[in-house]
SENU-268228 format. One record per atom (N, C-alpha, C, O): residue in one letter; y, z, x. Coordinates in steps of 0.02 Angstrom, whole numbers, padded with zeros to 5 digits, always signed. Each point is the difference from the previous one (the first is absolute). Last residue first. Layout:
BEGIN
AYZX ...
***
This chain:
BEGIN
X-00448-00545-00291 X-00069+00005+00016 X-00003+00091-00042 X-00052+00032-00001 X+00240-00265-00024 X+00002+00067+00020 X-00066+00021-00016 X-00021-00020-00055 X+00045-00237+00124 X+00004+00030-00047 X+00000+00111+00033 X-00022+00026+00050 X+00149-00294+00015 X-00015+00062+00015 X-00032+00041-00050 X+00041+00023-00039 X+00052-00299+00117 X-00007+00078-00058 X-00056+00032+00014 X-00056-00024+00009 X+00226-00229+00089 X-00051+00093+00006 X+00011+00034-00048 X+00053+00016-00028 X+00037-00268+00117 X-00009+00051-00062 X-00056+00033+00019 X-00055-00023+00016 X+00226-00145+00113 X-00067+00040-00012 X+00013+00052-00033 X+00044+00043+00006 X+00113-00293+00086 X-00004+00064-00014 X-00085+00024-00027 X-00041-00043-00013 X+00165-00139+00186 X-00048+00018-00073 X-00022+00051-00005 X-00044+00026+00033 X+00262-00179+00070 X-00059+00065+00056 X-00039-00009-00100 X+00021-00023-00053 X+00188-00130+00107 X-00072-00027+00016 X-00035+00078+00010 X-00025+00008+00056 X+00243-00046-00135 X-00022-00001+00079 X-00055-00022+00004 X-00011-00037+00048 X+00050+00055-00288 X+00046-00040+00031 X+00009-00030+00076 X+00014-00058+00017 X-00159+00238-00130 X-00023-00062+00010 X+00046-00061+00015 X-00020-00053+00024 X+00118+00265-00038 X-00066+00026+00066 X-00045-00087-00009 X-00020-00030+00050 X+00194+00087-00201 X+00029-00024+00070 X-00054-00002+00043 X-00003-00032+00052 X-00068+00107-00270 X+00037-00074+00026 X+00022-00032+00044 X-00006-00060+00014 X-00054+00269-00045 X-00065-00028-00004 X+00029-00053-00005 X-00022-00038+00043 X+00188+00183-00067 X-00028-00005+00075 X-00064-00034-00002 X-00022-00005+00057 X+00111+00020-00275 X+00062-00025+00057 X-00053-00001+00067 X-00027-00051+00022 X-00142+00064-00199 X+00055+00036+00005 X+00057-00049+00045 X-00013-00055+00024 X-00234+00039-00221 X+00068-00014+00070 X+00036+00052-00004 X+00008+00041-00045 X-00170-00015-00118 X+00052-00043-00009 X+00054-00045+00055 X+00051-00034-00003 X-00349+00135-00087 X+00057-00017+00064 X+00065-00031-00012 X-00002-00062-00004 X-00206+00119-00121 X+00062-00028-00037 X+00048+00005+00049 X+00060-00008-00012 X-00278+00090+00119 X+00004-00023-00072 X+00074-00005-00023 X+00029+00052+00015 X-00040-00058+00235 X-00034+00046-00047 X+00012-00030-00065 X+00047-00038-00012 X-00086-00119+00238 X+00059+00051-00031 X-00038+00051-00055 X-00061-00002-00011 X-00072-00112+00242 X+00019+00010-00088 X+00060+00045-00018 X+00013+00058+00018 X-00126-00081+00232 X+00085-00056-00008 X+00013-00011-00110 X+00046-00027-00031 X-00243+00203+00135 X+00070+00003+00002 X+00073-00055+00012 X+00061+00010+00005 X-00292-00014-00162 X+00012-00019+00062 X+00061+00018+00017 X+00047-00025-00032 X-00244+00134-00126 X+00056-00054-00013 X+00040+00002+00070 X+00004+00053+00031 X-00190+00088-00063 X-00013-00033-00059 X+00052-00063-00002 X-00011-00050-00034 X+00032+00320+00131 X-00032-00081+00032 X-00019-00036-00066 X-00006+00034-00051 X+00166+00203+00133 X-00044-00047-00070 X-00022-00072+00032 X+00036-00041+00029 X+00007+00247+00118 X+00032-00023-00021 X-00040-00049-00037 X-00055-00021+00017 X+00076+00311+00001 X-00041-00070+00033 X+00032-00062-00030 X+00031+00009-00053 X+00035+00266+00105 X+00012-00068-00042 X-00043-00040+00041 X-00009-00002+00060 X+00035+00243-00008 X-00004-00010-00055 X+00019-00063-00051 X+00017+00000-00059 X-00054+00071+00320 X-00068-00010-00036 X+00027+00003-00070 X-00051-00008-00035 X+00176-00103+00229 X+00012+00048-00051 X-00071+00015-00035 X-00029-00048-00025 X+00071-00133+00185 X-00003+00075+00029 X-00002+00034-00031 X-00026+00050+00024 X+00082-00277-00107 X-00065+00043+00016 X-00031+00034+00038 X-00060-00002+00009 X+00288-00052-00050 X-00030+00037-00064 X-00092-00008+00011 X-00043+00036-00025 X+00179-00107+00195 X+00017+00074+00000 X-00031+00015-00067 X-00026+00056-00008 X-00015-00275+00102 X-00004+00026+00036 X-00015+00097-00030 X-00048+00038+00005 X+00167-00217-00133 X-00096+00009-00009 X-00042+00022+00068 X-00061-00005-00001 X+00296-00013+00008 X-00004+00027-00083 X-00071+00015+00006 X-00028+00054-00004 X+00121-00168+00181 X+00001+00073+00019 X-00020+00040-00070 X-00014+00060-00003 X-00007-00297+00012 X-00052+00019+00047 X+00034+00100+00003 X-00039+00047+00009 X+00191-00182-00123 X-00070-00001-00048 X-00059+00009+00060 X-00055-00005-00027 X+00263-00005+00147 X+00008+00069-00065 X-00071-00001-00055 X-00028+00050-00022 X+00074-00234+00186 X-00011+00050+00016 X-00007+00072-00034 X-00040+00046+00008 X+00085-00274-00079 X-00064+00030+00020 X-00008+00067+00021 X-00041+00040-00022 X+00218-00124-00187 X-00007+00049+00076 X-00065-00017+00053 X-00030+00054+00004 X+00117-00092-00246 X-00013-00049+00026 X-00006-00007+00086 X-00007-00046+00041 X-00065+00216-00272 X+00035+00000+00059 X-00024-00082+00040 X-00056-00024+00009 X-00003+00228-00223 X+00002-00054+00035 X+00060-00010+00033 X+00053+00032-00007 X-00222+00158-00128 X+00040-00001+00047 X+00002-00100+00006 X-00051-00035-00008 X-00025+00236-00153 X-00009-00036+00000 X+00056-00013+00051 X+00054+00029-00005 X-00226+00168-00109 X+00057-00013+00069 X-00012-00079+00008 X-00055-00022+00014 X-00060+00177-00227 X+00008-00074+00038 X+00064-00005+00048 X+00051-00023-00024 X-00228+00232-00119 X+00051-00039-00011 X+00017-00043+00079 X-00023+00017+00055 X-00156+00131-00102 X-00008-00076-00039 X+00062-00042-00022 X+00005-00051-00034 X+00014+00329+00055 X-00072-00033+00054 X+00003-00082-00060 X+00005-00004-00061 X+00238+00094+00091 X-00061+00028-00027 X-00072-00047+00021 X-00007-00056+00024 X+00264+00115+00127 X-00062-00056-00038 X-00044+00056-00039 X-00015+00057+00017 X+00169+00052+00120 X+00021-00015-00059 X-00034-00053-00042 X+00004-00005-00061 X-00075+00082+00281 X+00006+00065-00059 X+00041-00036-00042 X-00017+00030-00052 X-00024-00186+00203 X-00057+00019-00028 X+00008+00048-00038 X-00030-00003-00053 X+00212-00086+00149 X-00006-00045-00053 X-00076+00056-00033 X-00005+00021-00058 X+00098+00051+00270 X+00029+00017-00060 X+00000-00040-00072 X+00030+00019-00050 X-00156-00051+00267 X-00025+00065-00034 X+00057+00016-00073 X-00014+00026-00054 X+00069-00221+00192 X-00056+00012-00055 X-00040+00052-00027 X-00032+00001-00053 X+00231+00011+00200 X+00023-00021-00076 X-00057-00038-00032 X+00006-00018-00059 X-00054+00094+00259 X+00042+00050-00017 X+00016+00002-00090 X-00007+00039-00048 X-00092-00204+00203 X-00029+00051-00007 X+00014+00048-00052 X-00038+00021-00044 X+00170-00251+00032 X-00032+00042+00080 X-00058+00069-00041 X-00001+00013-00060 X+00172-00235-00028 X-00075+00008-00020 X+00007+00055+00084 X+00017-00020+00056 X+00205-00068-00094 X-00025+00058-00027 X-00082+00026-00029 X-00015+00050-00033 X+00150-00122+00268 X-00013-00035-00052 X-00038+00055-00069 X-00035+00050+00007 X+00139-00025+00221 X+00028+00024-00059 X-00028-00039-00035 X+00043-00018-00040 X-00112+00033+00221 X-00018+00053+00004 X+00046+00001-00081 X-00006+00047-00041 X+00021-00240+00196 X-00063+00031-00048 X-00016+00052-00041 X-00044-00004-00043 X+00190-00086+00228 X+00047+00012-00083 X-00082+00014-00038 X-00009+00032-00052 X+00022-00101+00280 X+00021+00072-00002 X+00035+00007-00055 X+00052+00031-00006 X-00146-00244+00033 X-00041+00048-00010 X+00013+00062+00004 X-00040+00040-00024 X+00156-00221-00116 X-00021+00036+00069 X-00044+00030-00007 X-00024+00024-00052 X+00084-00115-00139 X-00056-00045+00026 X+00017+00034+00085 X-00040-00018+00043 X+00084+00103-00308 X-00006+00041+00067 X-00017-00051+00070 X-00036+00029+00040 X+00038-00062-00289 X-00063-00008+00040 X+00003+00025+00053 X-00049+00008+00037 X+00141+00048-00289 X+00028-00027+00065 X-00042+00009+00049 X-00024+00056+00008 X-00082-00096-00234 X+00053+00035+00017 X+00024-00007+00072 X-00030-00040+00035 X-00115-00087-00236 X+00064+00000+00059 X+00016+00032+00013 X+00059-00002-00019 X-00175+00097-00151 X-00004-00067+00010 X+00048-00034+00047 X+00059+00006-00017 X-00199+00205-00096 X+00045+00003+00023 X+00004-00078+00038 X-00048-00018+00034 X-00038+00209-00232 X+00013-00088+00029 X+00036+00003+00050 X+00051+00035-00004 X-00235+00130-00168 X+00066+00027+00058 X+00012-00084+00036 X-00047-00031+00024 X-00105+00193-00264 X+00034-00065+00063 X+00048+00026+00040 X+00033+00052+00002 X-00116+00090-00192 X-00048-00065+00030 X-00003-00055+00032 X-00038-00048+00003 X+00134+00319-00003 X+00019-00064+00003 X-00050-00042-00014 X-00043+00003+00043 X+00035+00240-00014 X+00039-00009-00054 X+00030-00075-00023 X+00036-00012-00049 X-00170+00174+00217 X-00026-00038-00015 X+00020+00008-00077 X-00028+00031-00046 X+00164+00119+00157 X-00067-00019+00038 X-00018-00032-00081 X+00016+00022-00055 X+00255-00006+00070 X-00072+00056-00032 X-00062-00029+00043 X+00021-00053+00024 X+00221-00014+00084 X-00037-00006-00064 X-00048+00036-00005 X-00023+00026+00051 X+00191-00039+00121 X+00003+00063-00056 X-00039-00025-00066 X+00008+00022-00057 X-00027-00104+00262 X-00006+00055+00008 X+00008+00028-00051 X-00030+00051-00017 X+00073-00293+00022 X-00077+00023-00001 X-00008+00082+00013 X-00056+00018-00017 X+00287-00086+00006 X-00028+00000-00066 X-00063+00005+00016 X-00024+00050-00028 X+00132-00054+00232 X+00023+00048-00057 X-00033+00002-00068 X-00020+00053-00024 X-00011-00224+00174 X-00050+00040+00032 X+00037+00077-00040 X-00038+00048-00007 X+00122-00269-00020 X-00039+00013-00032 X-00050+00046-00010 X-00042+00007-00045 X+00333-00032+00098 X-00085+00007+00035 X-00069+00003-00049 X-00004+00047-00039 X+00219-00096-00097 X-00012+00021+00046 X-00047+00004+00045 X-00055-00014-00024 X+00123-00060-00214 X+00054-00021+00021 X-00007+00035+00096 X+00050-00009+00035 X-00186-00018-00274 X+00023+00062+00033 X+00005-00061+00058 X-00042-00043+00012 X-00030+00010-00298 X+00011-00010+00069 X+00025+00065+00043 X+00011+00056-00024 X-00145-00155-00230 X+00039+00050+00040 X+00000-00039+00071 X-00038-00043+00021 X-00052-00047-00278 X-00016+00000+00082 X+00088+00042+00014 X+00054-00006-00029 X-00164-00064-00183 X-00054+00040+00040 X+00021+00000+00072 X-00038+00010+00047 X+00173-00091-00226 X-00004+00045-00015 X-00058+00012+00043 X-00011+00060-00012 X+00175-00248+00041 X-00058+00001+00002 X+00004+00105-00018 X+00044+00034+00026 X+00138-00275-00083 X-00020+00078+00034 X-00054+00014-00012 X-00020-00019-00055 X+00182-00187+00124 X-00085-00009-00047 X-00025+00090+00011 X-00030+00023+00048 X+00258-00092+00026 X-00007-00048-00041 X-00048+00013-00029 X+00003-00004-00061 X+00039+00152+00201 X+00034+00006-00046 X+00015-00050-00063 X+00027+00009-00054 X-00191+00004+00254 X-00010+00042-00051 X+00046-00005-00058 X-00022+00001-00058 X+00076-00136+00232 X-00051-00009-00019 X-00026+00052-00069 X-00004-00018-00059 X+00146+00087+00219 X+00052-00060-00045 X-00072-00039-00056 X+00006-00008-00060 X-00054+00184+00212 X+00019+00044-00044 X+00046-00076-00037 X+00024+00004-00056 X-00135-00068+00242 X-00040+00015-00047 X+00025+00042-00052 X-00038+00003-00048 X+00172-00072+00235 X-00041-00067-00033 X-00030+00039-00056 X+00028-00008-00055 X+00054+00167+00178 X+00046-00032-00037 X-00020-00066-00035 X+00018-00016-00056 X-00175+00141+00219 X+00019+00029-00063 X+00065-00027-00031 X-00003+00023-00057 X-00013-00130+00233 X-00060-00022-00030 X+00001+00036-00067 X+00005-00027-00054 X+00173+00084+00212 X+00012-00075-00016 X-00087-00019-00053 X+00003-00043-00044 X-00004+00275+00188 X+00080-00009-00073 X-00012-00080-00042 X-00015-00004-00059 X-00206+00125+00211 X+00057-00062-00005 X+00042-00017-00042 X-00004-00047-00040 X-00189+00191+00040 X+00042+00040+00046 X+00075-00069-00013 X+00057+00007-00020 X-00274+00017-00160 X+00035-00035+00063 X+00058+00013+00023 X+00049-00013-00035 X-00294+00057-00136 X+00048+00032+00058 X+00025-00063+00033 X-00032-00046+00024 X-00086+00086-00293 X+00019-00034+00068 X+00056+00037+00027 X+00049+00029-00025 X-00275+00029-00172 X+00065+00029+00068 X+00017-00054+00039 X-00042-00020+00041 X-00068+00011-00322 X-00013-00041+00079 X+00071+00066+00043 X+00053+00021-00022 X-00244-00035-00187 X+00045+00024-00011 X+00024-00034+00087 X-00042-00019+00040 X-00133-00071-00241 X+00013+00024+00065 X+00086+00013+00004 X+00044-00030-00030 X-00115-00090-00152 X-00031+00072-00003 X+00011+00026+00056 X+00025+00056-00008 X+00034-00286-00012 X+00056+00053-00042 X-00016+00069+00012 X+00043+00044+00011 X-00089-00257+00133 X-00045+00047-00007 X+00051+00067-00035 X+00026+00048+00028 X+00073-00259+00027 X-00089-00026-00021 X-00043+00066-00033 X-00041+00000-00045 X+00273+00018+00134 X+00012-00009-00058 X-00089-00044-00028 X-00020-00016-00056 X+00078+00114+00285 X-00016+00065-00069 X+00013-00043-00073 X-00010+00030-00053 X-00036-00161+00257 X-00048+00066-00028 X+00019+00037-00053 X-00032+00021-00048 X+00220-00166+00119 X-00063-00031-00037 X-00065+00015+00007 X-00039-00038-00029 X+00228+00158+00129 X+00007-00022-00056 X-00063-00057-00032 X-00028+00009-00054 X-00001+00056+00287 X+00015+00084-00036 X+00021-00032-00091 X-00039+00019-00044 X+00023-00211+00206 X-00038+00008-00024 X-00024+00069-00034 X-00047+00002-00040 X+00280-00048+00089 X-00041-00053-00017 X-00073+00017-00036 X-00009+00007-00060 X+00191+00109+00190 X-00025+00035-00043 X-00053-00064-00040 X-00047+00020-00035 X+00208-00011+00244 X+00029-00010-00065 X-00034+00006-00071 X+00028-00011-00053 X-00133+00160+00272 X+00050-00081+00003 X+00049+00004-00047 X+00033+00052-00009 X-00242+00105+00039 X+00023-00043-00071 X+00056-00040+00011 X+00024-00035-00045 X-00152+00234+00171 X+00051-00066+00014 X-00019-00056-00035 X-00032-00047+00023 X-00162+00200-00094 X+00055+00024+00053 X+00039-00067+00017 X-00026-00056-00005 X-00115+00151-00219 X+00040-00070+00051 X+00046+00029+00047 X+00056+00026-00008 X-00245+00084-00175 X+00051+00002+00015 X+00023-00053+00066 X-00042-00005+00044 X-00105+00089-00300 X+00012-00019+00051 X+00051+00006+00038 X+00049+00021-00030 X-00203+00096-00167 X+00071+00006+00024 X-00010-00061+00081 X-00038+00016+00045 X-00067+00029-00322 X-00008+00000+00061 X+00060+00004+00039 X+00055-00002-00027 X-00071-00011-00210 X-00067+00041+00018 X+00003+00016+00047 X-00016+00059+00009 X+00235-00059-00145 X-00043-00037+00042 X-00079+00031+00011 X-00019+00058-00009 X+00290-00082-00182 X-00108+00034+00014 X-00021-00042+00041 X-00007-00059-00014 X+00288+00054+00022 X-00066-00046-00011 X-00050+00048-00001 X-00009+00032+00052 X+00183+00042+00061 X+00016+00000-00056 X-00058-00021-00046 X-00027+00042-00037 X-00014+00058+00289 X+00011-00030-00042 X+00049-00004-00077 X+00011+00056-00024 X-00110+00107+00183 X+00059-00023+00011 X+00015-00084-00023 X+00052-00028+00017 X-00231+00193-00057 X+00020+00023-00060 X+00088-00029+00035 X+00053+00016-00028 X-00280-00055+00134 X+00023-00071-00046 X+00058+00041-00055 X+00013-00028-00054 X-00100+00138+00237 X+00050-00025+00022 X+00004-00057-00030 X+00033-00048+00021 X-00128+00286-00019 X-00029-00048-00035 X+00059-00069+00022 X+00051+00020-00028 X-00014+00182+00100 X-00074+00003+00004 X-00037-00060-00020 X-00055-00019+00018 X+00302+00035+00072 X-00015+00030-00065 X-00089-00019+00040 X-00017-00030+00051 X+00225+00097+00122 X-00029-00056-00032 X-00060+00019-00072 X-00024+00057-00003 X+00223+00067+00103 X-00047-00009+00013 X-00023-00049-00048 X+00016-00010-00059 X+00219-00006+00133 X-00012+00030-00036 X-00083-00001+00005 X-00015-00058+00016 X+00187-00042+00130 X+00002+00050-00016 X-00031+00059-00044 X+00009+00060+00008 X-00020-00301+00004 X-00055+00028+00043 X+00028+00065+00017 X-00041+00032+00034 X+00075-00230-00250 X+00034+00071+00072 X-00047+00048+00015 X-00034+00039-00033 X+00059-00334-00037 X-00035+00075-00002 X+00014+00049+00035 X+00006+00003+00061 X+00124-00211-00201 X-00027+00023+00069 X-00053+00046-00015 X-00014+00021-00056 X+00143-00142-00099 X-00052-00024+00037 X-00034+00014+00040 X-00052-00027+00020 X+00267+00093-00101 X-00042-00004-00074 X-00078+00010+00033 X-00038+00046-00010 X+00225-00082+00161 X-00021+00070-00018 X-00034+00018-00040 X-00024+00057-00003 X+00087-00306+00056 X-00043+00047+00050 X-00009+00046-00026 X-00058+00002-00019 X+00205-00112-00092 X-00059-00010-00016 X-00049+00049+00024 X-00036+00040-00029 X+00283-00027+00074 X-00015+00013-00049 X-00077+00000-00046 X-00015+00036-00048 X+00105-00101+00276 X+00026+00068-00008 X-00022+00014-00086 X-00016+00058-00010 X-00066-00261+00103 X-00018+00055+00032 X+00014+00068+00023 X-00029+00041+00037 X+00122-00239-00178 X-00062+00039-00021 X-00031+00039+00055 X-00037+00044-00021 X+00241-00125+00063 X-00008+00030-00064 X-00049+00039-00024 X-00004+00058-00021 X+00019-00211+00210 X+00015+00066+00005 X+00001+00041-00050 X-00022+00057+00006 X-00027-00295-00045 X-00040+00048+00042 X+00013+00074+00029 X-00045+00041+00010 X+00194-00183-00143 X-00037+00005-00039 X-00064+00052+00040 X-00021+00054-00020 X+00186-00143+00171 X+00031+00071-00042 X-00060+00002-00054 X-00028+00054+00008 X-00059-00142+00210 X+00060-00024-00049 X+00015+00045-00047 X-00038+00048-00011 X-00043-00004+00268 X-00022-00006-00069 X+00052-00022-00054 X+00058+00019-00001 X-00084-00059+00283 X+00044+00030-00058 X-00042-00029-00074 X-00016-00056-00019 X-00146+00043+00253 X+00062-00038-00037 X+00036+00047-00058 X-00036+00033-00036 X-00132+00103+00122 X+00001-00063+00050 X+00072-00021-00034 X+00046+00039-00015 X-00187+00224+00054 X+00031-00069-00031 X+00008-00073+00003 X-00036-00023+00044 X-00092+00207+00064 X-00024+00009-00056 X+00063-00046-00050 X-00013-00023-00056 X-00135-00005+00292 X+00051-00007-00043 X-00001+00040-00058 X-00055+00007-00026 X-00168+00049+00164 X+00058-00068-00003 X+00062+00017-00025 X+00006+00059-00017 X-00216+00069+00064 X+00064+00000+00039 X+00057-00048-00016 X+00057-00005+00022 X-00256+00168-00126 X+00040-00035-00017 X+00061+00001+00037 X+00049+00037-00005 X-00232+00078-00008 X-00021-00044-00007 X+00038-00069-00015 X-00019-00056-00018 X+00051+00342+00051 X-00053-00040+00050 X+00000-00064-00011 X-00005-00021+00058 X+00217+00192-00090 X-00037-00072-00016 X-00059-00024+00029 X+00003-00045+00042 X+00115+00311-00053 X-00009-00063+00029 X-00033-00057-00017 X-00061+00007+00000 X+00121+00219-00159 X-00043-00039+00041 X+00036-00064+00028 X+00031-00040-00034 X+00073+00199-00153 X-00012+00016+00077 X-00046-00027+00051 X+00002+00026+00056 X-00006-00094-00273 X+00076-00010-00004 X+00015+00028+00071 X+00037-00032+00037 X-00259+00043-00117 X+00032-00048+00009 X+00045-00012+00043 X-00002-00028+00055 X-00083+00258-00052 X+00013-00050-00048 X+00001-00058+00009 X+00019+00000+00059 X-00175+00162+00089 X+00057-00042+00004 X+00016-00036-00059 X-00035-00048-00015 X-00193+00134+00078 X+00029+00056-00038 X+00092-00024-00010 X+00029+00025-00048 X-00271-00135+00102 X+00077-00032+00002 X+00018+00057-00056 X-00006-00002-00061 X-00251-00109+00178 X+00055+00070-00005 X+00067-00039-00006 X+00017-00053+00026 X-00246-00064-00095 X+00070-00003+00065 X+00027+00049-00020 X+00015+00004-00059 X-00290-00020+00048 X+00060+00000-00042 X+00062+00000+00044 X+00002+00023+00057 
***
């Protein structure tokens, strides 16, 4: 289990080095992220509930969750396929959570919450085996090698997916990275609590696969991206 007697709000950032702004937000975008965001968020000030479909609006059965959700693309067209499921997206990045709260505001989705910070904050303060998923799709590849150490599949932060996975729920990872998809299926099978699903070829997208921005550019260059999934043991 990861110890973390440290609020949040008093913790150092393990997982998250990048940027956290980029380009000036347009006033409609700032707006909502002084006014939307707070609706949306989750406060990790407060202990987390036992049952964590009661953070929903929507009756969910299940709870998934999306780490770096970008502009939220494929985070929005899960949750609007899958009404019953309740969804968490994390993204540290002002300019993306602003894509997606403009998004929401056009098409509002009642099962899905967000949080706006390290992701390694919210897996601590979730309940043990309270998720049936966990995505994480492009994330920054780190491509030094004295940058490795921040990528966010490590040891550390799979022990922290495992206490919050329920047994048979699905770590789904892709990446147009070689290197990073050799360190993914390197480190998660060190883990004795996930094995990875065979049956379908990792250059397969996942069922109703929508694209993303970076899965575009990544075939635009020419690299081919890989799909991995993980089942929790």
């Amino acid at each position: 289990m990861v110890e973390n007697d440290a609020p949040a709000s008093f913790r150092r950032r393990e997982a998250f080095y990048g940027r956290v702004k980029g380009p000036r937000l347009r006033p409609r975008q700032a707006g909502l992220i002084d006014e939307a965001l707070p609706r949306l968020r989750l406060d990790l000030s407060r202990p987390a509930p036992s049952d964590l479909r009661t953070l929903f609006a929507a009756p969910v059965s299940a709870v998934r969750l999306e780490i770096g959700f970008g502009g939220g693309e494929h985070l929005r067209h899960e949750a609007a396929r899958h009404a019953g499921t309740g969804f968490i997206g994390v993204e540290p990045f002002v300019n993306g959570m602003a894509k997606m709260l403009v998004a929401l505001d056009e098409t509002p989705l009642s099962n899905l919450v967000l949080y706006d910070d390290d992701a390694t904050f919210l897996l601590d303060w979730l309940p043990e085996a309270s998720l049936s998923g966990v995505d994480l799709f492009y994330p920054d590849p780190w491509t030094k090698q004295r940058h490795f150490k921040r990528r966010f599949v490590s040891a550390r932060n799979l022990e922290r997916f495992a206490r919050v996975m329920r047994p048979g729920a699905l770590f789904r990872f892709a990446s147009d990275i070689d290197t990073y998809v050799k360190w993914t299926l390197a480190h998660v099978g060190r883990h004795a609590g996930f094995e990875e699903l065979e049956g379908e070829t990792r250059a397969t997208p996942y069922e109703a696969w929508p694209g993303t921005r970076y899965e575009a550019k990544a075939f635009r260059e020419g690299r081919a991206p890989a799909y991995l999934t993980f089942r929790r043991l």
